[in-house]
C-alpha positions as CSV (number, residue, x, y, z in Angstrom):
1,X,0.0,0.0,0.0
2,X,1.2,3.5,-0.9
3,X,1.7,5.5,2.0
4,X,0.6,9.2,0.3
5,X,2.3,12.1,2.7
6,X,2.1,15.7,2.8
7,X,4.9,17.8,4.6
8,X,4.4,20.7,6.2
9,X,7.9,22.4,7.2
10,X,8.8,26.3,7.0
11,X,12.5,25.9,5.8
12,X,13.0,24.6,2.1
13,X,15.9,22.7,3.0
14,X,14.7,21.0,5.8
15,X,12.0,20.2,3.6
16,X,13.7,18.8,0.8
17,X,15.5,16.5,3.0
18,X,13.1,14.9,4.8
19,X,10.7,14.2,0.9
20,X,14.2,12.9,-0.3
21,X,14.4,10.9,2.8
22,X,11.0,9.6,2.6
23,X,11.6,9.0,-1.2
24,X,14.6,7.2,-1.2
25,X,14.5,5.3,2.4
26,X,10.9,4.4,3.3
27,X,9.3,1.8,1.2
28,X,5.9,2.7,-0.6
29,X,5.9,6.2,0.3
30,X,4.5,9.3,-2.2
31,X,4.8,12.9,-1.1
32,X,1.7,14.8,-2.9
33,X,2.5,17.8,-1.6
34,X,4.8,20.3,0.6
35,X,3.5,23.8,2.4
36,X,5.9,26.1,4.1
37,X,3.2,27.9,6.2
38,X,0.0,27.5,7.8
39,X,-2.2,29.4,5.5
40,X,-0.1,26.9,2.6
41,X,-0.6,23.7,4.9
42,X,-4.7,24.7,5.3
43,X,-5.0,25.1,1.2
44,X,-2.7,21.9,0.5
45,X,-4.9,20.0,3.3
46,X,-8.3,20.7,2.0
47,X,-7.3,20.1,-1.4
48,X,-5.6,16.5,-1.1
49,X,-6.2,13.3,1.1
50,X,-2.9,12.3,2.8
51,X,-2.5,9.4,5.0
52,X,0.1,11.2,7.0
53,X,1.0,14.5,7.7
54,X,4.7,15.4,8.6
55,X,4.2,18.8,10.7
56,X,6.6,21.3,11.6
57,X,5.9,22.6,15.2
58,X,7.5,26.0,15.2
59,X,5.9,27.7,11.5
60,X,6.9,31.3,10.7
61,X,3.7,32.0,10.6
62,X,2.4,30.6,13.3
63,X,2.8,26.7,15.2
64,X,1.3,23.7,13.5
65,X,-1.1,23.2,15.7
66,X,-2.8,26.1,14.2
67,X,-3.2,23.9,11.1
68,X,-4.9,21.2,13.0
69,X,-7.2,23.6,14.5
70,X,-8.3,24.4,10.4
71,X,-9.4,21.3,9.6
72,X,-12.0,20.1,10.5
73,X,-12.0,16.1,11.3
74,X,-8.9,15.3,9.9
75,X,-9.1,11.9,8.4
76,X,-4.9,11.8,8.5
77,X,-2.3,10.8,11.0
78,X,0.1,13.7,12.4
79,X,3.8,12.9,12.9
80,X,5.3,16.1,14.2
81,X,8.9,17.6,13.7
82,X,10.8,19.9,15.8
83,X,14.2,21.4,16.8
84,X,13.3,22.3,20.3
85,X,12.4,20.5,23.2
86,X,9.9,22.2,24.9
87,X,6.5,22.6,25.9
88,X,4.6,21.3,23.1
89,X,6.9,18.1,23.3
90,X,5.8,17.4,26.7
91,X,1.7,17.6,25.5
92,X,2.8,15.3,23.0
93,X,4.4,12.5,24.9
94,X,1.4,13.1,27.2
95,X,-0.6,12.1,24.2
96,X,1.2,9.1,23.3
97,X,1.7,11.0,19.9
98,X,4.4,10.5,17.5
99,X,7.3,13.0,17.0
100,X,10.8,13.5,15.7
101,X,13.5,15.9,16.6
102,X,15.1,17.4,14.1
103,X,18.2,16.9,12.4
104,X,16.0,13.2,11.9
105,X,17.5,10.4,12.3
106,X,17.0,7.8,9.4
107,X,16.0,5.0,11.5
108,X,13.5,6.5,13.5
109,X,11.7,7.7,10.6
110,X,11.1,4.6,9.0
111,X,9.7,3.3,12.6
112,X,7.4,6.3,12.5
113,X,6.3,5.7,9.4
114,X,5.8,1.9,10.1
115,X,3.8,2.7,13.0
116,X,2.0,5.2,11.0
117,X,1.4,2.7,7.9
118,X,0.0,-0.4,10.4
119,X,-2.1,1.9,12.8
120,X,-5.4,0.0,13.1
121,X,-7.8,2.0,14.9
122,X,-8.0,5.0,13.8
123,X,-11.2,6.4,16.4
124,X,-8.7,6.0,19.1
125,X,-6.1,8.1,17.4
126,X,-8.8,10.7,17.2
127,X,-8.9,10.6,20.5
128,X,-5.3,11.1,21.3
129,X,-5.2,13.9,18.7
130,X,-8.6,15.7,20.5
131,X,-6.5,14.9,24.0
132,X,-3.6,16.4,23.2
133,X,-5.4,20.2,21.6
134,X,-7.6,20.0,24.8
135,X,-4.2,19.9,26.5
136,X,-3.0,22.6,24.5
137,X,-5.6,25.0,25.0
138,X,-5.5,25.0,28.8
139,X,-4.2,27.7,30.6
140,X,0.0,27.9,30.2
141,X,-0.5,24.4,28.5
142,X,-1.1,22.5,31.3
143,X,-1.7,18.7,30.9
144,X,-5.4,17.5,32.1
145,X,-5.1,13.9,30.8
146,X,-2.3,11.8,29.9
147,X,-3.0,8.9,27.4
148,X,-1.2,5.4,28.6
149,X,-0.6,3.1,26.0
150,X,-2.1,-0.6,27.8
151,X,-1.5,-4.2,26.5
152,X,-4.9,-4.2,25.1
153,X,-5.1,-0.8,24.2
154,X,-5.4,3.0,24.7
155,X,-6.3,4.3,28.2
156,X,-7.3,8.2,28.4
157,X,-6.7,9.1,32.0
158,X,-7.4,12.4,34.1
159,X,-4.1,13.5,35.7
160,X,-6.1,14.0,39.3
161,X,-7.2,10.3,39.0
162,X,-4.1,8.7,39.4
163,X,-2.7,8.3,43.0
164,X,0.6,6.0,42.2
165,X,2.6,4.9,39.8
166,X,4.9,1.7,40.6
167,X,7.5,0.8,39.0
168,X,7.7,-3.3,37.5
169,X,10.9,-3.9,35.7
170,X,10.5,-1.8,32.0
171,X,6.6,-1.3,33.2
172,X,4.8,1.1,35.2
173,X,1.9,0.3,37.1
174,X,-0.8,3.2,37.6
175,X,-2.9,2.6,40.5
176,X,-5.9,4.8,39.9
177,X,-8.6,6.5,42.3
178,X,-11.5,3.8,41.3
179,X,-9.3,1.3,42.2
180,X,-8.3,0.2,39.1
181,X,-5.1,-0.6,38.2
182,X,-3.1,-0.3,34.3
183,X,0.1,-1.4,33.1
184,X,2.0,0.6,30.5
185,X,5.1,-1.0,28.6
186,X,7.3,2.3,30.0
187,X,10.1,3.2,32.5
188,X,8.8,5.1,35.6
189,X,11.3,7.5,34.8
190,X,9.6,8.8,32.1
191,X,6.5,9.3,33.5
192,X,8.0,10.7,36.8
193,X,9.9,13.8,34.2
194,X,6.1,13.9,32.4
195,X,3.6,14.5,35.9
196,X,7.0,16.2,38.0
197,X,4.8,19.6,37.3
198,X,1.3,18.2,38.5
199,X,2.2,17.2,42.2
200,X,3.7,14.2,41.7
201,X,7.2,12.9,43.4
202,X,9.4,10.1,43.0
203,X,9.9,9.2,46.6
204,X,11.2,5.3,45.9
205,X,13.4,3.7,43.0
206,X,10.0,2.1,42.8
207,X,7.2,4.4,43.3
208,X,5.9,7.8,42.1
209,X,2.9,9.1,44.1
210,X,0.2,11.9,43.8
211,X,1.5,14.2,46.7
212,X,-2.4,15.1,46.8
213,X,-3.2,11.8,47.6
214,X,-1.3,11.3,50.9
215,X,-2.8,10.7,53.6
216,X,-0.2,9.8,56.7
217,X,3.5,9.5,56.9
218,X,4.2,7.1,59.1
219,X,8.2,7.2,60.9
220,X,8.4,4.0,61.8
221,X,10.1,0.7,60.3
222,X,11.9,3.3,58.1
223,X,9.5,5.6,57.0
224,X,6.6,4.7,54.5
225,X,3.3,6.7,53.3
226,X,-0.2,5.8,53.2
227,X,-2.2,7.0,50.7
228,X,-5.6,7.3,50.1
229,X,-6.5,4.3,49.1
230,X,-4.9,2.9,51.9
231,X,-2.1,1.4,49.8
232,X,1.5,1.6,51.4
233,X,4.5,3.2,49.9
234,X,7.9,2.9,51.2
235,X,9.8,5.9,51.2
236,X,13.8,6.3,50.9
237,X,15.7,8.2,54.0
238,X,17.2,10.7,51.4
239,X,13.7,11.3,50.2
240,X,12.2,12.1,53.7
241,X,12.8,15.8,53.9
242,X,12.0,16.6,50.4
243,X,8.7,14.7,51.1
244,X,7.9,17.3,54.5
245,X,8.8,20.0,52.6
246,X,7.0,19.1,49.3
247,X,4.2,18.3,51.6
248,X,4.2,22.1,53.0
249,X,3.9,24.0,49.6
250,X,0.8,22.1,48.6
């Protein structure tokens, strides 16, 4: 199957390398079309169908989320390029979204664009795409839901409903307020950098917990935390006054 691409990219080099890259290194691939700015992307977008759109996230004119915004129920797939890491990359990974930082490397291309070509369910990649412009539009970007990526499929979780995350070798646990409990194929780490500016703390190798879900701290047998729903979290020495003090700014 022809994979039929549109690239959306506000510096003519940088977009001639990645068509030539797509051309040359990923099987079955057609570029229709390039823009170089939002009011281009907009025209291109409502002109052609593409399966997947490669979109810049800093535009001259503007951010490419400002294309998204245009159309209305996009029927393609978004794979988003940038140069910097910075806000807009963290609503992304809290979206379970595809990006690529730029220079691109070769070999994560052709993954994206693998991932891209087998994508089966394309409602819940709506979903991830709504999730992650409802993020945007909050006040100073701030992440309401984060989209965890299960073993059976996609979860779409409020940020407030989770109370601890646990780490289980190269999985994370997330122990949720109805008592439910999901396991994502993810480090702890990463999701400790993702929820470090919504109250949460890594206060264990192991565990990352919802400081507004605590409800004792308990001294003895060397320190551990109960939290709301009763569960038990053991808490390191060197974490213990970073804890109290956390614990005070709330």
């Amino acid at each position: 199957m022809i994979l039929k691409v549109v690239i959306v990219e506000d510096e003519k080099k940088s977009r001639e390398t990645l068509k030539a890259m797509l051309e040359e290194f990923c099987k079955d691939v057609k570029v229709l079309a390039t823009a170089g700015n939002v009011t281009e992307a907009v025209k291109v977008l409502s002109v052609v169908n593409p399966d997947v759109v490669f979109l810049d996230i800093e535009l001259q004119s503007g951010q490419g989320f400002d294309v998204l915004e245009q159309i209305k129920n996009p029927s393609f797939e978004v794979i988003f390029t940038t140069a910097f890491e910075k806000y807009a990359i963290k609503a992304i990974k809290f979206s379970s979204l595809d990006y690529l930082l730029k220079p691109i490397d070769l070999d994560e291309l052709k993954q994206a664009v693998e991932k891209a070509r087998n994508r089966v369910d394309t409602g819940i990649y709506r979903e991830q795409i709504d999730t992650l412009m409802q993020n945007l539009s909050k006040e100073s970007y701030r992440q309401e839901k984060i989209c965890l990526a299960t073993t059976i499929g996609m979860e779409f979780i409020a940020i407030e409903e989770i109370i601890v995350c646990k780490a289980d070798g190269s999985y994370t646990s997330f122990l949720l307020k109805n008592k439910s409990t999901l396991m994502v194929s993810k480090h702890l780490k990463e999701y400790e950098m993702l929820l470090a500016d919504h109250h949460f703390m890594r206060v264990h190798n192991s565990y990352l917990i919802n400081l507004k879900e605590v409800k004792k701290y308990i001294k003895a047998d060397g320190g551990y935390i109960i939290m709301s729903n009763d569960s038990h979290v053991s808490l390191s020495p060197r974490k213990k006054d970073d804890l109290i003090e956390a614990m005070k700014r709330l």
